[in-house]
C-alpha positions in Angstrom: -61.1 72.8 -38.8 -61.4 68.8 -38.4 -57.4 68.6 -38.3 -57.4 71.5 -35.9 -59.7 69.5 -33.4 -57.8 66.1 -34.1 -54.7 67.4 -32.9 -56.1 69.2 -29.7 -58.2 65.5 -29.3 -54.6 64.1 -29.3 -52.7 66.3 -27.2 -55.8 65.9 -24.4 -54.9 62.8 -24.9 -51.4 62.5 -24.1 -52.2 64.7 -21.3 -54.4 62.5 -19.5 -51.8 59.2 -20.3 -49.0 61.2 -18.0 -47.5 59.6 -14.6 -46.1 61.3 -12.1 -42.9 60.2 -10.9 -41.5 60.4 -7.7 -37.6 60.8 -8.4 -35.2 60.4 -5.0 -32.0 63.2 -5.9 -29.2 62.5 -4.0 -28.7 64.4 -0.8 -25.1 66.1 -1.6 -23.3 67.0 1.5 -22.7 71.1 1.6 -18.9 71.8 1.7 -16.7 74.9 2.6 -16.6 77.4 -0.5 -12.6 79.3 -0.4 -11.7 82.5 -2.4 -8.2 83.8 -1.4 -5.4 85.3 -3.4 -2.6 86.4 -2.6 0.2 88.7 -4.1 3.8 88.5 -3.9 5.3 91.6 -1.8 2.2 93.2 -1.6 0.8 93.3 1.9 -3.0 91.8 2.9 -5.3 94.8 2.1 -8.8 93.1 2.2 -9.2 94.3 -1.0 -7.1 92.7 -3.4 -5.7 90.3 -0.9 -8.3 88.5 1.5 -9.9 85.2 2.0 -13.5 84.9 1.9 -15.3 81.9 3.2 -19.2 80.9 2.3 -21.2 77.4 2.4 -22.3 75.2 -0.7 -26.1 74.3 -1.9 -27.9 71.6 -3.5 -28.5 72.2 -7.1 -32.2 72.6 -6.0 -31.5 74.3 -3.1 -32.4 77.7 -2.2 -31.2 81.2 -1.1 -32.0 79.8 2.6 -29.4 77.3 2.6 -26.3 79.7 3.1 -25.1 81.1 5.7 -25.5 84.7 5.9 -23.5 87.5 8.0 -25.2 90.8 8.0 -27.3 89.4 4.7 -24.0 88.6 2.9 -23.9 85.2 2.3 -20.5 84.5 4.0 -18.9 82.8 7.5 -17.9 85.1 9.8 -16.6 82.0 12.5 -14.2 80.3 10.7 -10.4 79.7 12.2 -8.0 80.5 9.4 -4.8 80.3 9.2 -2.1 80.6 6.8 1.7 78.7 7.5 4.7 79.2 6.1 5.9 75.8 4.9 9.5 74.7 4.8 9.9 72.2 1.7 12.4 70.9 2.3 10.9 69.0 5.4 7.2 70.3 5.0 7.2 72.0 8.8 6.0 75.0 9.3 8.2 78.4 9.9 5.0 80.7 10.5 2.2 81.1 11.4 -0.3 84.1 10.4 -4.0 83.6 11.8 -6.5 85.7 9.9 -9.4 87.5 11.3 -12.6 88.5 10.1 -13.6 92.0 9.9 -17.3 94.1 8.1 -15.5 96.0 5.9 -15.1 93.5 3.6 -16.6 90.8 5.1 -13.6 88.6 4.6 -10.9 87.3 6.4 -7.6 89.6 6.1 -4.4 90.0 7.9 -2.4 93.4 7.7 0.7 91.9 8.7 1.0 89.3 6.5 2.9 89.8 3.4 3.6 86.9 0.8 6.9 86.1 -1.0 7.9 85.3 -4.5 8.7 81.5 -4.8 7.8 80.7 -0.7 4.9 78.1 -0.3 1.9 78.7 2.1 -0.8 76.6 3.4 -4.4 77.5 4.1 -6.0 75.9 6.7 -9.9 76.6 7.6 -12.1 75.1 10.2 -15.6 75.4 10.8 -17.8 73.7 13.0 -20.3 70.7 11.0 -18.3 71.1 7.4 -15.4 68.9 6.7 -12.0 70.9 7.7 -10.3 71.9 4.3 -6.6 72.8 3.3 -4.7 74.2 0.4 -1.1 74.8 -1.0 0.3 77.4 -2.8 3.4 78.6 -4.0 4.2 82.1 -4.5 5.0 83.0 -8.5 8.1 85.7 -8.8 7.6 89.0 -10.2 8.0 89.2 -13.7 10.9 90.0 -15.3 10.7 92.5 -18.3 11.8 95.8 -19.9 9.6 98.7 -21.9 11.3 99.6 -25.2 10.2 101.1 -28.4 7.9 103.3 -26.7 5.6 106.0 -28.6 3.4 108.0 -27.2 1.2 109.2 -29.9 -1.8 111.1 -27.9 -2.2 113.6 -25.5 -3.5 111.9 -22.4 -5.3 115.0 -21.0 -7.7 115.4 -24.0 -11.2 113.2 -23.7 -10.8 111.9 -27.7 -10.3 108.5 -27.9 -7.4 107.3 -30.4 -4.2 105.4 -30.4 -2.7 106.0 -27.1 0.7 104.4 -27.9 3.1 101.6 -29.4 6.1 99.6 -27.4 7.5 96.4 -26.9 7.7 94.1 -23.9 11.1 92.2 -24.1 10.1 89.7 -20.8 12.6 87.2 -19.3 10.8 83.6 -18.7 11.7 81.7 -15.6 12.7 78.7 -16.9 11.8 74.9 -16.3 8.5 76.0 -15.3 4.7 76.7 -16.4 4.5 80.4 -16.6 0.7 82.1 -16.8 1.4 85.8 -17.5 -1.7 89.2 -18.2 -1.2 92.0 -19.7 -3.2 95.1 -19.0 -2.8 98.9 -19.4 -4.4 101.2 -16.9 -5.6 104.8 -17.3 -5.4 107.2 -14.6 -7.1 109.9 -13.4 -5.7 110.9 -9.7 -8.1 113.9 -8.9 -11.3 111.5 -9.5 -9.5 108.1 -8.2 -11.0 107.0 -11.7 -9.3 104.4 -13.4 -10.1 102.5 -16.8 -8.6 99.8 -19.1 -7.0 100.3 -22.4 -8.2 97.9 -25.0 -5.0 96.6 -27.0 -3.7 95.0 -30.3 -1.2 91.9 -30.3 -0.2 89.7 -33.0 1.6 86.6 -31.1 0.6 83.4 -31.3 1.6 83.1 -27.6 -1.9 85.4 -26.9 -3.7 83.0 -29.0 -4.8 80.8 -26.0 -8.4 79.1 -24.9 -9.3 81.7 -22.0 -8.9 84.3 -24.8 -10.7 83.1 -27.3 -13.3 85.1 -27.7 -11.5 87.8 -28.2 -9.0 86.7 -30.2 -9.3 86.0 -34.2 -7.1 83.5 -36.2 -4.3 85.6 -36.2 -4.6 88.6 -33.3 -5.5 89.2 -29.7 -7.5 92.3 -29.1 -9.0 92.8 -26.2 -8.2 94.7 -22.5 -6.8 91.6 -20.3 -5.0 89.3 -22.3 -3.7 86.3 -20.6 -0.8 84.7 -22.6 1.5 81.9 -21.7 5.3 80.7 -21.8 4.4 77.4 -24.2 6.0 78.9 -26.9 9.2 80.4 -25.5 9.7 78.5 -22.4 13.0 79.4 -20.4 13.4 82.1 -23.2 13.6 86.1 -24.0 10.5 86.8 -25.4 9.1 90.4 -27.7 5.7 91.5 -28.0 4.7 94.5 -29.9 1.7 95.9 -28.2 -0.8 98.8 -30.0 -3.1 100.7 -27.4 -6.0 102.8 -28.0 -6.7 105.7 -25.5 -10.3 105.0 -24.0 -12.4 108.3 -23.8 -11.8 110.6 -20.7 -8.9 112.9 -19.1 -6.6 110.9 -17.5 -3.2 112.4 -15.9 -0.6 109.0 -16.5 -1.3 105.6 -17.0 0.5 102.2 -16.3 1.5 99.1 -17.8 0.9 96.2 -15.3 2.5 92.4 -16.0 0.9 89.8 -13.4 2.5 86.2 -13.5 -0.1 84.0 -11.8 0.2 81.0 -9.8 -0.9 77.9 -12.4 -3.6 77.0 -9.6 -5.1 80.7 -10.4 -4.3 80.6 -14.0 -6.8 77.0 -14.1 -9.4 78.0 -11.6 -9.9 81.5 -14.2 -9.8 79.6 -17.2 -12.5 77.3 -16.0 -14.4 79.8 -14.3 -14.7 82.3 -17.5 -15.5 79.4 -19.6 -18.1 78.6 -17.1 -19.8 82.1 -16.8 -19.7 82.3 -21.2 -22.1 79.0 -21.1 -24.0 79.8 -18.0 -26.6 81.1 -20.4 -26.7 79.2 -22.9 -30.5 78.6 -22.5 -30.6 75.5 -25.4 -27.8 73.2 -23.3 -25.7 72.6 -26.6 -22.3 72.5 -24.5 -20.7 70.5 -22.3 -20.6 71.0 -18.9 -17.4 72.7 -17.3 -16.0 71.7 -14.0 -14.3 74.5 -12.0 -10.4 73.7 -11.0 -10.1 73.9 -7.6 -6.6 73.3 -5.2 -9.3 73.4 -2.0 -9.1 69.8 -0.3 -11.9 68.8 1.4 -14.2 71.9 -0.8 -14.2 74.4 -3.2 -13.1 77.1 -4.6 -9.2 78.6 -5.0 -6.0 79.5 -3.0 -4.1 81.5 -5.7 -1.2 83.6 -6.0 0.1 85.9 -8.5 2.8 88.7 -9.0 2.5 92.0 -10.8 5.2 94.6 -11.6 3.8 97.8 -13.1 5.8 101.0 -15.4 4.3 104.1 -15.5 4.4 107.1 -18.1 4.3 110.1 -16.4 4.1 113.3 -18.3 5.8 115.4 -16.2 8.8 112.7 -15.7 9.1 110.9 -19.1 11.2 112.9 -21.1 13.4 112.5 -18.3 13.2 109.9 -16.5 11.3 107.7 -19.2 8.4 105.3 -18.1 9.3 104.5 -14.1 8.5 102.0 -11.8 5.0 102.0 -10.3 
């Protein structure tokens, strides 16, 4: 009993020793916030093409300090525009100005489409933040073929088992960074339902740091694999890829290849490493800085390509898998 009272004697103690501080954080000025992408030959949808534009905050700031259209914390006044630069003399050939609409409270235009290996620069203005600007160039579609292919389950049963085995035989660009995913989509038309196919690879070229945690010493496994050209560079490159069906009715599915943009590839890579420590609630890792290609603020002006194959049913045994 007498230790008990010593100790809450001492922490009374320490309690009544404390100071307050008065500690002056600095005032950080609030800065444009840019999320665009872009996809080669694919026209601006405002849904997987679109540019949204919000505000920055203080760390201690609160919900108050954006700006907010409609409750959505986003800019509805910005001028945006996108040019088409020439590189060879950096002027510009065109000019697409975007415009805000409510249905996705982004900016979007319907006419714009983007083109493998052209460059484009954002410019966004509003009034009382510093004026920023990007650069982007377009990646190419991927180059690749389907062989070895084996369907091994009926796709209009809800089991879930081994959907099917093939290769990807993919031609790199060469003498240049290429950032390429990997995902296999399930379809059901009637119910506009779609789902991702979790899949088995054993290539080191998988084995990367914005897979990690879903990859073991030896093996990627997961359902969006990123995987890069570091290992085959400029080269004709096989992956053997195992899929399992995910449980439902489904009446095809795809296989989709994306080549991204290295500005992308960085800004995901930082950004998922990022959201896997944002809870870490005991501080035990090191702070991770977002990339960014936004001058002047934040954020990411990213492009990538995708070039899908399909296995169709009714069409395979004829046709074989077909372009999607």
């Amino acid at each position: 009993m007498n230790k008990i009272l010593a100790i809450v004697t001492l922490l009374i103690t320490l309690s009544s020793c404390e100071k307050a501080l008065n500690i002056e954080l600095p005032s950080i000025e609030s800065k444009l916030v840019i999320n665009s992408y872009m996809i080669t030959d694919e026209y601006w949808d405002a849904q997987s093409q679109f540019l949204l534009v919000s505000n920055s905050i203080e760390g201690m700031g609160t919900l108050d300090d954006f700006i907010y259209t409609d409750s959505i914390p986003v800019i509805s006044y910005a001028d945006a525009v996108i040019n088409e630069i020439n590189n060879e003399n950096n002027t510009i050939i065109n000019q697409y100005p975007l415009e805000f609409t409510n249905k996705c409270y982004c900016y979007t235009n319907p006419s714009f489409t983007p083109e493998e290996n052209k460059t484009y620069q954002l410019n966004v203005e509003v009034s009382n933040y510093p004026t920023i600007t990007s650069i982007e160039t377009m990646p190419s579609k991927p180059t690749y073929s389907i062989t070895d292919f084996e369907i091994k389950a009926e796709i209009d049963e809800s089991s879930e088992e081994a959907l099917c085995d093939f290769n990807i035989v993919l031609k790199d660009t060469p003498n240049q960074k290429n950032y390429y995913q990997l995902k296999i989509m399930m379809v059901n038309t009637f119910s506009s339902k779609e789902k991702s196919c979790i899949y088995e690879v054993h290539d080191p070229a998988f084995l990367i740091p914005i897979n990690r945690y879903n990859s073991s010493n030896t093996y990627y496994k997961g359902r969006n694999g990123y995987f890069s050209d570091e290992l085959f560079e400029g080269e004709e490159k096989s992956l053997f890829i195992e899929v399992k069906k995910p449980e439902g009715i489904y009446d095809h599915f795809y296989i989709e290849v994306t080549s991204y943009s290295e500005n992308l590839y960085q800004f995901n890579l930082t950004r998922r490493e990022q959201n896997r420590d944002s809870n870490n609630f005991i501080f035990n890792s090191e702070a991770i800085f977002i990339d960014s290609n936004i001058d002047g603020g934040y954020g990411v002006f990213g492009g990538r390509a995708r070039s899908r194959r399909a296995y169709i049913p009714t069409f395979y045994p004829t046709s074989g898998l077909i372009e999607y």
